[in-house]
C-alpha positions, 0 to 999 in steps of 0.5 A, spaced: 500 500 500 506 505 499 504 510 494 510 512 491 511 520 488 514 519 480 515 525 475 514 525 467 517 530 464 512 533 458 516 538 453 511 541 448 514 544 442 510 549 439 509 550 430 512 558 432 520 555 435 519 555 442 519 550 448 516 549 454 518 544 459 513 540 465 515 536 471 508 532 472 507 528 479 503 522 478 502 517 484 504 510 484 500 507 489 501 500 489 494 497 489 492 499 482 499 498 479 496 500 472 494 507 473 498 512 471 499 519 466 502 516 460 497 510 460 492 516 459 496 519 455 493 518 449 485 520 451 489 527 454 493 529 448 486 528 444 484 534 447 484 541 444 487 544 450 493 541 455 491 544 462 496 544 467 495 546 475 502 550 478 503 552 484 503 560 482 499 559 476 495 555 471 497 553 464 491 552 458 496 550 452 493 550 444 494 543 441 493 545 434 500 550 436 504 544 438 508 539 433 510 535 437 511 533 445 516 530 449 515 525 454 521 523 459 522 517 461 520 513 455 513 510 456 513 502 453 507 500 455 504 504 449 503 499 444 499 499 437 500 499 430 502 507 430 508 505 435 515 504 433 517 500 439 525 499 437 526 506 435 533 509 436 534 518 435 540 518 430 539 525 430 536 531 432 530 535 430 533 542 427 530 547 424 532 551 418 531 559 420 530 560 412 523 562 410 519 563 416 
């Protein structure tokens, strides 16, 4: 019956250039090891607006401005014909400056 406190790290990348980073709590507890915020990824990142609760304020991020989003640590658990299990980074994401 421990609860354990776990952090994820969310990272949104925005379609204008800019990043934000979040460290979100989840509590592990023990009796329901199934539950946790990366198995409700998917239906959460499903919705128009992210909202996230800080101590000093709250954060109402725009889906439709993001392009791509960072979860650390990595989540094996999803699974499915869009997941590329046995994916390695060769390189990083760059952006060129020309055009925009």
């Amino acid at each position: 019956m421990a609860i354990e406190d776990s952090f994820v790290q969310l990272t949104f990348y925005y379609l204008d250039g800019r990043t934000e980073s979040f460290s979100i709590a989840e509590n592990l507890d023990s009796t329901e090891p199934n539950w946790s915020i990366r198995q409700d990824l998917r239906h959460r990142l499903k919705q128009p607006w992210c909202i996230l609760h800080l101590p000093e304020e709250t954060v109402f991020i725009n889906m439709a401005n993001i392009y791509k989003i960072e979860l650390k640590p990595s989540v094996p658990q999803l699974q499915g014909e869009e997941v590329f299990s046995q994916a390695e980074r060769l390189t990083p994401l760059t952006r060129s400056n020309t055009g925009l």
